[in-house]
PDB file of N, CA, C and O in Angstrom, chain B, residues numbered from 101:
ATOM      1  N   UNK B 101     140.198 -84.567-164.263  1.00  0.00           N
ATOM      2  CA  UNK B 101     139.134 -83.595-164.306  1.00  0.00           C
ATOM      3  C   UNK B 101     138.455 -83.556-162.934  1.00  0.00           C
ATOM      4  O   UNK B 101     138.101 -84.550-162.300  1.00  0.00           O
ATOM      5  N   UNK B 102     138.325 -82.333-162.576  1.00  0.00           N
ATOM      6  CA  UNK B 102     137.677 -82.050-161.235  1.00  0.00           C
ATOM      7  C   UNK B 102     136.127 -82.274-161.322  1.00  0.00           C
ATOM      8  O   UNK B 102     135.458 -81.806-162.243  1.00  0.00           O
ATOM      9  N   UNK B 103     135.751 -82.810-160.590  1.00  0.00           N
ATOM     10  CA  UNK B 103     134.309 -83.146-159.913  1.00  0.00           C
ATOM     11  C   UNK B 103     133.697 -82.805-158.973  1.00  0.00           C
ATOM     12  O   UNK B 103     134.003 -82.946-157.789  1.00  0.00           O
ATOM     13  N   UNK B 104     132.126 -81.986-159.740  1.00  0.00           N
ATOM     14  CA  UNK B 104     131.498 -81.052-158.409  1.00  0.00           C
ATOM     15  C   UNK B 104     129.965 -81.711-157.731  1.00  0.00           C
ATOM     16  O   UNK B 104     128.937 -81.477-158.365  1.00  0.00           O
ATOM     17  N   UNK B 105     129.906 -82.270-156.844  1.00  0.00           N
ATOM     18  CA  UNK B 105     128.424 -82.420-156.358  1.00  0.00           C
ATOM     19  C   UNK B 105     127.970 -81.407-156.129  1.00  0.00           C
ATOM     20  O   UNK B 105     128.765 -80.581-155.680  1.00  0.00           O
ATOM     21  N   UNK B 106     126.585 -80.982-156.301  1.00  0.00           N
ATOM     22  CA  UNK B 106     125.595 -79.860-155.377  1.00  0.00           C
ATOM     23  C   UNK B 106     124.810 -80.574-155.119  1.00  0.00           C
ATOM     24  O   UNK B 106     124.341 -81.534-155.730  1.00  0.00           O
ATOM     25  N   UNK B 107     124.516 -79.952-153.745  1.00  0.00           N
ATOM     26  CA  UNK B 107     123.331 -81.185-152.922  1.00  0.00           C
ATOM     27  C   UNK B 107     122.630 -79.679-152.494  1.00  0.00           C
ATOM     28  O   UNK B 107     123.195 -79.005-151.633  1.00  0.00           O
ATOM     29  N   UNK B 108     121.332 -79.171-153.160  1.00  0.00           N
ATOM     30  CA  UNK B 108     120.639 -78.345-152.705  1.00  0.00           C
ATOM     31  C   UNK B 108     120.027 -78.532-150.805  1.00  0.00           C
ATOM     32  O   UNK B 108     119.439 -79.482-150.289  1.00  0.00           O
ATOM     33  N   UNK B 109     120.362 -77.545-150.344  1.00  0.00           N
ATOM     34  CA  UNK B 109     119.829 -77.576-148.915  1.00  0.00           C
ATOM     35  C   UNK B 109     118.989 -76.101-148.513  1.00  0.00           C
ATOM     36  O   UNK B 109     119.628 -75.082-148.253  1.00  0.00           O
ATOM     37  N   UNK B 110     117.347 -76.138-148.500  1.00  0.00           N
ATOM     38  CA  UNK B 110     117.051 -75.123-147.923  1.00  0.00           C
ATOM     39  C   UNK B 110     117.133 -74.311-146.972  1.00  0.00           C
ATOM     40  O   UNK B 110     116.283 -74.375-146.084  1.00  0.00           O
ATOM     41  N   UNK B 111     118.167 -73.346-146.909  1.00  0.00           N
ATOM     42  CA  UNK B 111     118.440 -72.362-145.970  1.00  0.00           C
ATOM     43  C   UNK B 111     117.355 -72.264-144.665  1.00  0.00           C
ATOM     44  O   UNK B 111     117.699 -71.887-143.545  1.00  0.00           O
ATOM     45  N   UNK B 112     116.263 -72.594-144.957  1.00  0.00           N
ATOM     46  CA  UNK B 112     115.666 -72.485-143.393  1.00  0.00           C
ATOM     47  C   UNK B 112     115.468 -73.971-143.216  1.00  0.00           C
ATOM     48  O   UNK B 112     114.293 -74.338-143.208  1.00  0.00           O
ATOM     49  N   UNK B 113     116.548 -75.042-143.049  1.00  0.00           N
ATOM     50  CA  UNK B 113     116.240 -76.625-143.107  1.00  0.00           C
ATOM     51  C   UNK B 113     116.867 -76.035-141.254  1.00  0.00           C
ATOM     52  O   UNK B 113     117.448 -75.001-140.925  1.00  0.00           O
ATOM     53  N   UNK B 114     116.398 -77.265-140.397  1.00  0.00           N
ATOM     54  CA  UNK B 114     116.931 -77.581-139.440  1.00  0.00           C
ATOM     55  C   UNK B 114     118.080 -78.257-138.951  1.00  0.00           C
ATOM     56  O   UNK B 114     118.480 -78.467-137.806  1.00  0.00           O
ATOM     57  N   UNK B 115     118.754 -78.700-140.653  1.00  0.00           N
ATOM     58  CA  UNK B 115     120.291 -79.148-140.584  1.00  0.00           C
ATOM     59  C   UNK B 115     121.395 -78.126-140.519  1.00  0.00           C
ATOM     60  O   UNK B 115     122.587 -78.288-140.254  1.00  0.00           O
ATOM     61  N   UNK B 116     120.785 -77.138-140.794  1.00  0.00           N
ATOM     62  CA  UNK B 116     122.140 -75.787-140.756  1.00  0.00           C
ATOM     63  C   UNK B 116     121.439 -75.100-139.626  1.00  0.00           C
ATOM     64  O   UNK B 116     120.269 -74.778-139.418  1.00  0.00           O
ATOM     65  N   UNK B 117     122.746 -74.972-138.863  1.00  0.00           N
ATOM     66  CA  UNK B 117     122.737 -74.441-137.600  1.00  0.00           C
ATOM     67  C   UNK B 117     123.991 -73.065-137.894  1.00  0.00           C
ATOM     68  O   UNK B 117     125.189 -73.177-138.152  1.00  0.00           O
ATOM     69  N   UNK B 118     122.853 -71.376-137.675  1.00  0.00           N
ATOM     70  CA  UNK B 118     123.688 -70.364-138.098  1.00  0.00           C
ATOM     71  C   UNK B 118     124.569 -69.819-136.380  1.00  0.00           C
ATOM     72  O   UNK B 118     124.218 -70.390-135.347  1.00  0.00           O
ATOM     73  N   UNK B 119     125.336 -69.043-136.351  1.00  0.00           N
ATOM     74  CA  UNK B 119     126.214 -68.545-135.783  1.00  0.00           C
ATOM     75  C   UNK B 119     126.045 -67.450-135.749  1.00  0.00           C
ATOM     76  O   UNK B 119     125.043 -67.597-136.449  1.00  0.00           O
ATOM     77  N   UNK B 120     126.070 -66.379-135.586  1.00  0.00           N
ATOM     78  CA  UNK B 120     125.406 -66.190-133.975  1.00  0.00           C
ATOM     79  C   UNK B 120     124.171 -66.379-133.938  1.00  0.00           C
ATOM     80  O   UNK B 120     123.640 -66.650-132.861  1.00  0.00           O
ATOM     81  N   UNK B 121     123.381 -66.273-135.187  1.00  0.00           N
ATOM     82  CA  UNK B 121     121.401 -66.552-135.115  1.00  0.00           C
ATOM     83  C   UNK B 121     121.437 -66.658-136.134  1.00  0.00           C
ATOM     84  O   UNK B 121     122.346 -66.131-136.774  1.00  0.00           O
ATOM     85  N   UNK B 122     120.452 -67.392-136.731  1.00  0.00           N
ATOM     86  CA  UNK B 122     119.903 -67.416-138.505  1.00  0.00           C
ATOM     87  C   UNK B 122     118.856 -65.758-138.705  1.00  0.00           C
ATOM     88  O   UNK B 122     118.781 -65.164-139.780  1.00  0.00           O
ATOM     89  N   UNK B 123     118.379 -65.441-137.820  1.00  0.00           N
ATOM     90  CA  UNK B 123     117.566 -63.694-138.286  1.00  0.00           C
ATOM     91  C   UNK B 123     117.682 -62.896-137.259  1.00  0.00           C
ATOM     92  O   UNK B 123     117.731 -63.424-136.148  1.00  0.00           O
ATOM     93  N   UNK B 124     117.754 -61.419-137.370  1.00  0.00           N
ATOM     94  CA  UNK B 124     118.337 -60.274-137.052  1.00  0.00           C
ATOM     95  C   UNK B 124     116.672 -60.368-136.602  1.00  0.00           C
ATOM     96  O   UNK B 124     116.770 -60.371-135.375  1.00  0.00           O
ATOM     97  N   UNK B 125     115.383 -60.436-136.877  1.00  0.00           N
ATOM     98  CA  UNK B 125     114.178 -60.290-137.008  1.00  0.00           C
ATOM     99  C   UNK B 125     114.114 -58.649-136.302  1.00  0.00           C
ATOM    100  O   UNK B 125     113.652 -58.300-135.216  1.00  0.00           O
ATOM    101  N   UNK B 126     114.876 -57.704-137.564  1.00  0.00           N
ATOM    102  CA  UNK B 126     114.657 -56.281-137.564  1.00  0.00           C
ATOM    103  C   UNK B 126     114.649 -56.151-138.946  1.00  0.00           C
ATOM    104  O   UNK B 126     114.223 -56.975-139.755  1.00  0.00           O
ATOM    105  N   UNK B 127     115.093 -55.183-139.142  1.00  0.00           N
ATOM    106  CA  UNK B 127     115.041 -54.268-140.458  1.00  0.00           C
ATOM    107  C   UNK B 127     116.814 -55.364-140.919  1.00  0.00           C
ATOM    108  O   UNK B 127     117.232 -56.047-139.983  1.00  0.00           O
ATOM    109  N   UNK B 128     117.579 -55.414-142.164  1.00  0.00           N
ATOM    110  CA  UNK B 128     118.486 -56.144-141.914  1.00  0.00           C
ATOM    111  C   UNK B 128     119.426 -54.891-141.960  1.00  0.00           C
ATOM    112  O   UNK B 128     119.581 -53.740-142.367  1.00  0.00           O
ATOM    113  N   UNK B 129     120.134 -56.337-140.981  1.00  0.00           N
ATOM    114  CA  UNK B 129     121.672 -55.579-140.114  1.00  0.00           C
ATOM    115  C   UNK B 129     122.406 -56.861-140.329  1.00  0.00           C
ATOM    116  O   UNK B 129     122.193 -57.794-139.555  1.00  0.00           O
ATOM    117  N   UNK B 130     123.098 -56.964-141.137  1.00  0.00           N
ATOM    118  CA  UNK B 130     124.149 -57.483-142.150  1.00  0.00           C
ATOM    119  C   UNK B 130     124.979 -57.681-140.951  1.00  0.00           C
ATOM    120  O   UNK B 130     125.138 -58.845-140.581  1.00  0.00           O
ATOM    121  N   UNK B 131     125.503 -56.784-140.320  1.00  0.00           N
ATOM    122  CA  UNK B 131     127.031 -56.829-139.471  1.00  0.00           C
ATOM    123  C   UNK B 131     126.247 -57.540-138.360  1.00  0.00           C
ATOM    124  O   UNK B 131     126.770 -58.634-138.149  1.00  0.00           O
ATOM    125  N   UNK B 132     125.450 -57.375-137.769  1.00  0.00           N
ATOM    126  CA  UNK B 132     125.148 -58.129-136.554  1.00  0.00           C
ATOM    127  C   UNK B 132     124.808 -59.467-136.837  1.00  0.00           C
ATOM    128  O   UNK B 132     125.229 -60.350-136.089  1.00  0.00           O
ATOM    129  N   UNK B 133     124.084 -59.752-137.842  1.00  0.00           N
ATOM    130  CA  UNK B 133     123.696 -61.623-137.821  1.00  0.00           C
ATOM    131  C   UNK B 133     123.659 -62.049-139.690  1.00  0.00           C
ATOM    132  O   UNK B 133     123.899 -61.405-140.711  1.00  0.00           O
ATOM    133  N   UNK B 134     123.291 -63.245-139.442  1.00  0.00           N
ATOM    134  CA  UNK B 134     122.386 -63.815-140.577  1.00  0.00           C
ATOM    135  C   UNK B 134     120.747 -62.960-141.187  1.00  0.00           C
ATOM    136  O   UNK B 134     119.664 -62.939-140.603  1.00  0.00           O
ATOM    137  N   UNK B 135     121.035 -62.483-142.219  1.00  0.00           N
ATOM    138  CA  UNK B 135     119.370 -62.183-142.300  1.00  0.00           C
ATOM    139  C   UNK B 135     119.340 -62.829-143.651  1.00  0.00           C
ATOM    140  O   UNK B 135     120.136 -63.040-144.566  1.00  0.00           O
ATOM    141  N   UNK B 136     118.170 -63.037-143.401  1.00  0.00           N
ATOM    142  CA  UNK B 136     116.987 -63.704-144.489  1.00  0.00           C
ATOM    143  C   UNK B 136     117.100 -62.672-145.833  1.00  0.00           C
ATOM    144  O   UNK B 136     117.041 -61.461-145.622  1.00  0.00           O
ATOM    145  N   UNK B 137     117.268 -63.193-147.267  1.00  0.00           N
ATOM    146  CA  UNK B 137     116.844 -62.754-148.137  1.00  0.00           C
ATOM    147  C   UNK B 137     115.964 -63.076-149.721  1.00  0.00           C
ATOM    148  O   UNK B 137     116.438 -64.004-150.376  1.00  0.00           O
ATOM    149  N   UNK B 138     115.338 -62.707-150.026  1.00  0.00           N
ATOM    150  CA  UNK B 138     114.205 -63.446-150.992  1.00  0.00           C
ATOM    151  C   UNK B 138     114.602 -62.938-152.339  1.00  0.00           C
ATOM    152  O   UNK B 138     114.952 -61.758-152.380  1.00  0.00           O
ATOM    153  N   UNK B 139     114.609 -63.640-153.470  1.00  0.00           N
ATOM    154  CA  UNK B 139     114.965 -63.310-154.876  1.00  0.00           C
ATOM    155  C   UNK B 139     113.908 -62.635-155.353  1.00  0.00           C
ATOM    156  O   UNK B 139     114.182 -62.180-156.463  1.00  0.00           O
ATOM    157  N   UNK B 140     112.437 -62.275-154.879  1.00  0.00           N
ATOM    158  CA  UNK B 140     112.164 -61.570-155.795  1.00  0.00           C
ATOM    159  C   UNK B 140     111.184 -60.777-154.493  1.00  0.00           C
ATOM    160  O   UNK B 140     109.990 -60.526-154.659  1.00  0.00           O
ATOM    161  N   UNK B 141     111.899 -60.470-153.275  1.00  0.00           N
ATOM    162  CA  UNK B 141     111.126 -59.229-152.567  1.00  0.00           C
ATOM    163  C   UNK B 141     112.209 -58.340-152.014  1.00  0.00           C
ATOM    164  O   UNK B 141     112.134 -57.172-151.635  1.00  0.00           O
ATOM    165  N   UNK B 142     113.329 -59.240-152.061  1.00  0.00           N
ATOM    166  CA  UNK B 142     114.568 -58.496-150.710  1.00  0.00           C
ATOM    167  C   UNK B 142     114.141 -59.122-149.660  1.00  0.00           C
ATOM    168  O   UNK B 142     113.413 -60.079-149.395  1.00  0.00           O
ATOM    169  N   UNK B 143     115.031 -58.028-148.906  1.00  0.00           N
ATOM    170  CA  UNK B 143     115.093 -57.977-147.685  1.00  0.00           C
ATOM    171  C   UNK B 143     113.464 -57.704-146.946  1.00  0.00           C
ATOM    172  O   UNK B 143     112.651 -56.916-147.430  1.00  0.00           O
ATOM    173  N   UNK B 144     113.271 -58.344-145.979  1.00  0.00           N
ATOM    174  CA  UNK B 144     112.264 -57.695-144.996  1.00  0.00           C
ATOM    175  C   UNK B 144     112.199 -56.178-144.282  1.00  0.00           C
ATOM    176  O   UNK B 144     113.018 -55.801-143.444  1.00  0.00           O
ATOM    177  N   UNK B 145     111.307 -55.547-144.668  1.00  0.00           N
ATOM    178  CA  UNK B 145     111.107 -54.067-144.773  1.00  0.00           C
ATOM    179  C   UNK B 145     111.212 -53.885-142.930  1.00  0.00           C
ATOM    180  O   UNK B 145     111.944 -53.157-142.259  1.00  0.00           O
ATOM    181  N   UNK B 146     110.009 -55.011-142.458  1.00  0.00           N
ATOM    182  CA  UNK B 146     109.708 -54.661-141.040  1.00  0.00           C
ATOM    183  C   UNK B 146     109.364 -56.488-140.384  1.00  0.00           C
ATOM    184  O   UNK B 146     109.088 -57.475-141.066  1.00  0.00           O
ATOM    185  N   UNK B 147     109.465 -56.423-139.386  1.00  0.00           N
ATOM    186  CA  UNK B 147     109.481 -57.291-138.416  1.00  0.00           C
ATOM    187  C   UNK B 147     107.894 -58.151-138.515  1.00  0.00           C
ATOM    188  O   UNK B 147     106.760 -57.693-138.379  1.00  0.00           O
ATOM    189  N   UNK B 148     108.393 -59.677-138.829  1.00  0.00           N
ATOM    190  CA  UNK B 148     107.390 -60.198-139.130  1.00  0.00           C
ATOM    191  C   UNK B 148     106.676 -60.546-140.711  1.00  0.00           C
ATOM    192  O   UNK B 148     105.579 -60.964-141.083  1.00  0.00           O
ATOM    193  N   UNK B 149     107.684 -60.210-141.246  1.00  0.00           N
ATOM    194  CA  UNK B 149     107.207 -59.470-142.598  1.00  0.00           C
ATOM    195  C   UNK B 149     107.792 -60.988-143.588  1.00  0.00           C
ATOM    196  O   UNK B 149     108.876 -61.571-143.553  1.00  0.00           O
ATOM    197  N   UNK B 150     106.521 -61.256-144.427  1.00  0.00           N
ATOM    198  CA  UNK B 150     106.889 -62.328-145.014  1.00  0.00           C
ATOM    199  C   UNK B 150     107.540 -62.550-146.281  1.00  0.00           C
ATOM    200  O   UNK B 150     106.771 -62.110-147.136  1.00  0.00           O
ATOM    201  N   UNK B 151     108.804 -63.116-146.943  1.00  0.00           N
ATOM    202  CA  UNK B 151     108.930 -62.611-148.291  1.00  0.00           C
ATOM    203  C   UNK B 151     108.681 -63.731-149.438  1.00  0.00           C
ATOM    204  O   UNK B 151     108.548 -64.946-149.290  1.00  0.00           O
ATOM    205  N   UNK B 152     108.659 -63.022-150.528  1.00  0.00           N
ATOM    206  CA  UNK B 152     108.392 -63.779-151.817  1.00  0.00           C
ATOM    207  C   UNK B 152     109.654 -64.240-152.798  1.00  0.00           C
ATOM    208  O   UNK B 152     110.410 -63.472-153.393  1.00  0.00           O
ATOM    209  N   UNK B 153     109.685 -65.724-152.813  1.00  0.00           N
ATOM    210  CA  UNK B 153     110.540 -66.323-153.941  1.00  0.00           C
ATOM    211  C   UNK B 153     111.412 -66.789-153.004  1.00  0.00           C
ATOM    212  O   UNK B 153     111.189 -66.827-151.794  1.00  0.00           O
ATOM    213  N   UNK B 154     112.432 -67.152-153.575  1.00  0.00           N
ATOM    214  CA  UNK B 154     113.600 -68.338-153.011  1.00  0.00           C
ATOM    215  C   UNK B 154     114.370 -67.428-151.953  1.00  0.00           C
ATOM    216  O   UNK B 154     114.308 -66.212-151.777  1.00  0.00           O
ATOM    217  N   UNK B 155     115.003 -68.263-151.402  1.00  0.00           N
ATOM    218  CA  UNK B 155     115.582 -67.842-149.773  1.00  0.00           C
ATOM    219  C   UNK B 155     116.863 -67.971-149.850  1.00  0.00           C
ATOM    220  O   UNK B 155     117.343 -68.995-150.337  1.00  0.00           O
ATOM    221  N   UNK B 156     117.446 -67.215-149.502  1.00  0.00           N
ATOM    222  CA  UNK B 156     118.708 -67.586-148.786  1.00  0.00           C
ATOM    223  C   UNK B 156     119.493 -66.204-147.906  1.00  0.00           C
ATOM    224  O   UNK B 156     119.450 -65.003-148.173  1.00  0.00           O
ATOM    225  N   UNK B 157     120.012 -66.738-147.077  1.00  0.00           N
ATOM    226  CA  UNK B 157     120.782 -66.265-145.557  1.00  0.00           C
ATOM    227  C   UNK B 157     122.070 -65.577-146.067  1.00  0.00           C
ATOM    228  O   UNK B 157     122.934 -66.207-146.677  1.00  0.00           O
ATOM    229  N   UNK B 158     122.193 -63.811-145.699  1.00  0.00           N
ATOM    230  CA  UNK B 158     123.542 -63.035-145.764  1.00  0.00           C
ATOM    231  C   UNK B 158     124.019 -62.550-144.748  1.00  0.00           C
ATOM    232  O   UNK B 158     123.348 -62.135-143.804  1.00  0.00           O
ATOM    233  N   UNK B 159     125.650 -62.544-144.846  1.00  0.00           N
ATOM    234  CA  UNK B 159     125.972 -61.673-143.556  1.00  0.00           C
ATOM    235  C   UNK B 159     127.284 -61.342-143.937  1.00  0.00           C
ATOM    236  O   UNK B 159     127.963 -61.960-144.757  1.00  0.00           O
ATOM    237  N   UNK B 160     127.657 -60.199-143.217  1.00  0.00           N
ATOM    238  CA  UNK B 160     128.929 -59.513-143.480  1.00  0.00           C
ATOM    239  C   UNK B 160     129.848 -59.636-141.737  1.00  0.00           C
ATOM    240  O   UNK B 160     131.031 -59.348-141.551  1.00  0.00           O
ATOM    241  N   UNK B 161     129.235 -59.947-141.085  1.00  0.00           N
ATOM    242  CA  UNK B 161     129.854 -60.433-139.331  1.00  0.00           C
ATOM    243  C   UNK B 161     131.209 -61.467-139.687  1.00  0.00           C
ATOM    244  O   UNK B 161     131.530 -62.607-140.022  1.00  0.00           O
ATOM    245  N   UNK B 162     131.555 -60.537-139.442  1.00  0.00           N
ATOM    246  CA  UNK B 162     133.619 -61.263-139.169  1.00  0.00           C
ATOM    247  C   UNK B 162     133.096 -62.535-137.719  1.00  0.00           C
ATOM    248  O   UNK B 162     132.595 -62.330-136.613  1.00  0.00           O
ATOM    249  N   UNK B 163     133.525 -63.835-138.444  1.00  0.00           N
ATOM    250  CA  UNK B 163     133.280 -64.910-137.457  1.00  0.00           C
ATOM    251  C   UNK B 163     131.970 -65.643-137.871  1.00  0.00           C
ATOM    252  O   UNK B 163     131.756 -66.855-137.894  1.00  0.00           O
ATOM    253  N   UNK B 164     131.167 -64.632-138.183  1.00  0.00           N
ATOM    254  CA  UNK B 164     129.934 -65.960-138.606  1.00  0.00           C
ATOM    255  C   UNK B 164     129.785 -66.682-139.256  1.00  0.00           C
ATOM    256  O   UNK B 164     129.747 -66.472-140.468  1.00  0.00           O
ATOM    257  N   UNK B 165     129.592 -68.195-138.550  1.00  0.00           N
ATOM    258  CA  UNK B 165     129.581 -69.261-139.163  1.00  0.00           C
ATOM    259  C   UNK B 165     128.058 -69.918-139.805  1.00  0.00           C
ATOM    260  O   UNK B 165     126.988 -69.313-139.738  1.00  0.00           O
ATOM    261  N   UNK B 166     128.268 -71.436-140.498  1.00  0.00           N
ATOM    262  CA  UNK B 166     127.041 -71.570-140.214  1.00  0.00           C
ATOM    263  C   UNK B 166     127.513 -73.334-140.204  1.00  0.00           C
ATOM    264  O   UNK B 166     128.720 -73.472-140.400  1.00  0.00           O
ATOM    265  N   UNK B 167     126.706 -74.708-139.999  1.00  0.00           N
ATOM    266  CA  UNK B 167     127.434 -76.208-139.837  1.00  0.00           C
ATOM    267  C   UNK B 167     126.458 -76.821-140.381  1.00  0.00           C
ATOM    268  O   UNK B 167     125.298 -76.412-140.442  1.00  0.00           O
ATOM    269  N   UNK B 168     126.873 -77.803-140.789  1.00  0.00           N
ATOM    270  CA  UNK B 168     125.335 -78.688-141.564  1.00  0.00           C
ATOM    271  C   UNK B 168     125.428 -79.976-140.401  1.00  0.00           C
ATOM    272  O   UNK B 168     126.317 -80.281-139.605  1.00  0.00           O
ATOM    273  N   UNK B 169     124.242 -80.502-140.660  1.00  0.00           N
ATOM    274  CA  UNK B 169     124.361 -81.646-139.193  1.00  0.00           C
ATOM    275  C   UNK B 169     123.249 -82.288-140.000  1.00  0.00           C
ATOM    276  O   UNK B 169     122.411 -81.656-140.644  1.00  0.00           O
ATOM    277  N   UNK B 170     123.353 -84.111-139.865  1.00  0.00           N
ATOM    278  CA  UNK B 170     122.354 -84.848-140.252  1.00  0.00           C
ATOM    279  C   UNK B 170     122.956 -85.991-139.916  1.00  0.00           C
ATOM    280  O   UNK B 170     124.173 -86.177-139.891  1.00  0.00           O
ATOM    281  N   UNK B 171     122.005 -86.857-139.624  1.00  0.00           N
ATOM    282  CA  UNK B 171     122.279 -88.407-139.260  1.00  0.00           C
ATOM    283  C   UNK B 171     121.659 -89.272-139.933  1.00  0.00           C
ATOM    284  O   UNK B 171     120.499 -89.005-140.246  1.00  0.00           O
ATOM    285  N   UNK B 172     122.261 -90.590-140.360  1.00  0.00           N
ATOM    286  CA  UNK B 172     121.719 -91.869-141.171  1.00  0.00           C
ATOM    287  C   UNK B 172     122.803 -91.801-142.063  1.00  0.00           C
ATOM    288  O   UNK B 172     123.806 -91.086-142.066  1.00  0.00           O
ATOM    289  N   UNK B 173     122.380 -92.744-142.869  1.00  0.00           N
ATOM    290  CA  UNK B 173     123.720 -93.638-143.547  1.00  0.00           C
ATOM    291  C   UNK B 173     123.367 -92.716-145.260  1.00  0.00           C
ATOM    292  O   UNK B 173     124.038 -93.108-146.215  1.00  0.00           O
ATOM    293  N   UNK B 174     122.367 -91.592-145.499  1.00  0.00           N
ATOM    294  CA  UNK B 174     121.966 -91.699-146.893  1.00  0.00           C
ATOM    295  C   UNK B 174     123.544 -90.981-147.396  1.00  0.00           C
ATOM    296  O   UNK B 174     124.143 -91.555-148.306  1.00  0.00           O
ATOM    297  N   UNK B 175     123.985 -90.089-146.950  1.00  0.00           N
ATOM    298  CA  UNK B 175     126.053 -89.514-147.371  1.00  0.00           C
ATOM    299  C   UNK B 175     126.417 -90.539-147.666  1.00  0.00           C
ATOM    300  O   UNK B 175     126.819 -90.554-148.830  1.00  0.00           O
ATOM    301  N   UNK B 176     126.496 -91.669-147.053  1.00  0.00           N
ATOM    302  CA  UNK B 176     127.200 -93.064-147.436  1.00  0.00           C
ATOM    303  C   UNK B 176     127.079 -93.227-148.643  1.00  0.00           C
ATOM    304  O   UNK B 176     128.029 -93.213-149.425  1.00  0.00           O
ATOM    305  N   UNK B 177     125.667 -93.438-149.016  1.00  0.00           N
ATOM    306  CA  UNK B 177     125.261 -94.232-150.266  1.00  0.00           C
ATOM    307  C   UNK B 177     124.954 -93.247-151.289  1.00  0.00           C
ATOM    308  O   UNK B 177     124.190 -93.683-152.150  1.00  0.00           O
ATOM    309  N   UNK B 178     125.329 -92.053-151.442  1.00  0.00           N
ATOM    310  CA  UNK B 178     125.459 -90.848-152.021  1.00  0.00           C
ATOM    311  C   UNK B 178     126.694 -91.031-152.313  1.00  0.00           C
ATOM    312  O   UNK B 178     126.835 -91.577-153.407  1.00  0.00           O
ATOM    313  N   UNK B 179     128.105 -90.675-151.505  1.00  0.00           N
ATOM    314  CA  UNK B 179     129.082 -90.482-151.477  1.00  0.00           C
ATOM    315  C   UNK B 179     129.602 -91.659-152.552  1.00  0.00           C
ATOM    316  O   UNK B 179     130.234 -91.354-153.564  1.00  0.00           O
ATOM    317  N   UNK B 180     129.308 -92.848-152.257  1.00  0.00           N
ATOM    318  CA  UNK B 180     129.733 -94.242-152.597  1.00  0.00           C
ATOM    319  C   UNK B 180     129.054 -94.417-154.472  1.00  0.00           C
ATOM    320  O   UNK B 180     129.731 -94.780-155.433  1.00  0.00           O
ATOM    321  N   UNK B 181     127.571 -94.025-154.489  1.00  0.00           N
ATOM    322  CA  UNK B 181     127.383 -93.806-155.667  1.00  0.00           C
ATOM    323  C   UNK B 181     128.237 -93.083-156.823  1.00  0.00           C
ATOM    324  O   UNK B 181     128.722 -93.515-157.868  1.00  0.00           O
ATOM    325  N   UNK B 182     128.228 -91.761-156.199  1.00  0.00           N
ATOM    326  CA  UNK B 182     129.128 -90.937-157.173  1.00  0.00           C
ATOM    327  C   UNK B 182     130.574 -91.147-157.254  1.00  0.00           C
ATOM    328  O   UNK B 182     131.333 -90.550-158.017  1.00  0.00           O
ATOM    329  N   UNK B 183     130.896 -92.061-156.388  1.00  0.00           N
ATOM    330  CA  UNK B 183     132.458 -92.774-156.717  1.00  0.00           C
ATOM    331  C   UNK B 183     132.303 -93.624-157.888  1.00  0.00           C
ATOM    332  O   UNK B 183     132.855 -93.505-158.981  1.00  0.00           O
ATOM    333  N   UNK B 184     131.272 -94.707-157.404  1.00  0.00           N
ATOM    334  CA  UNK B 184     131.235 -95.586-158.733  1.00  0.00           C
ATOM    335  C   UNK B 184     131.004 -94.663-160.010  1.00  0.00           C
ATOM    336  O   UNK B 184     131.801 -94.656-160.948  1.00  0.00           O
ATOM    337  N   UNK B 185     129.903 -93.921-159.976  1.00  0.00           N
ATOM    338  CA  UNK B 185     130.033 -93.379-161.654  1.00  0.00           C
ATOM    339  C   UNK B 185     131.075 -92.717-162.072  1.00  0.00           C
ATOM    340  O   UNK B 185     131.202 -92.242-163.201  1.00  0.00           O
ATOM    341  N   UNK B 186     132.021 -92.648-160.994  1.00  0.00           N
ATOM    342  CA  UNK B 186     133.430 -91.903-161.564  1.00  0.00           C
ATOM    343  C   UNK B 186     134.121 -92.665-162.061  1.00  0.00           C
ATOM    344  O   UNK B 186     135.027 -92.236-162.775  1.00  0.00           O
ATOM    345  N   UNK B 187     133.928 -94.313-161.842  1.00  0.00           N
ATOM    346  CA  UNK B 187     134.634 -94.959-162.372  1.00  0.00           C
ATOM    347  C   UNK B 187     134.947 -95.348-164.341  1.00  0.00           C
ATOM    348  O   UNK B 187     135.829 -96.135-164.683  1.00  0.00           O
TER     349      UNK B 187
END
């Protein structure tokens, strides 16, 4: 039987590093970058513009990436935990 971790990570954390930018900070333009989107406002109408409810980053750009990056041993003892309870 296959086994799934989710390790929630907030889209505006400083461990994900987006490709080519994390915000378009225009109106959104999907093909050019990462833009910001909110579950219960959308998209940002205009520049500066703050939104309401949970977050997360879209894009339709052929090539854009995005990388998670963090240091310390806590993956270790994460990783190593959920082995043992597999046992």
């Amino acid at each position: 039987m296959d086994s799934f971790v989710q390790i929630p990570i907030d889209d505006t954390s400083p461990c994900i590093s987006y490709s080519p930018f994390r915000d378009t900070f225009t109106t959104p333009n999907l093909s050019a970058g990462w833009n910001p989107y909110y579950d219960q406002s959308g998209f940002a109408t205009s520049s500066g513009e703050t939104g309401n409810g949970t977050s997360l980053h879209i894009t339709s750009l052929d090539g854009a990436s995005l990388a998670l990056q963090w240091r310390g041993m806590y993956w270790h003892h994460l990783l190593k935990h959920l082995h043992d309870l597999r046992r």
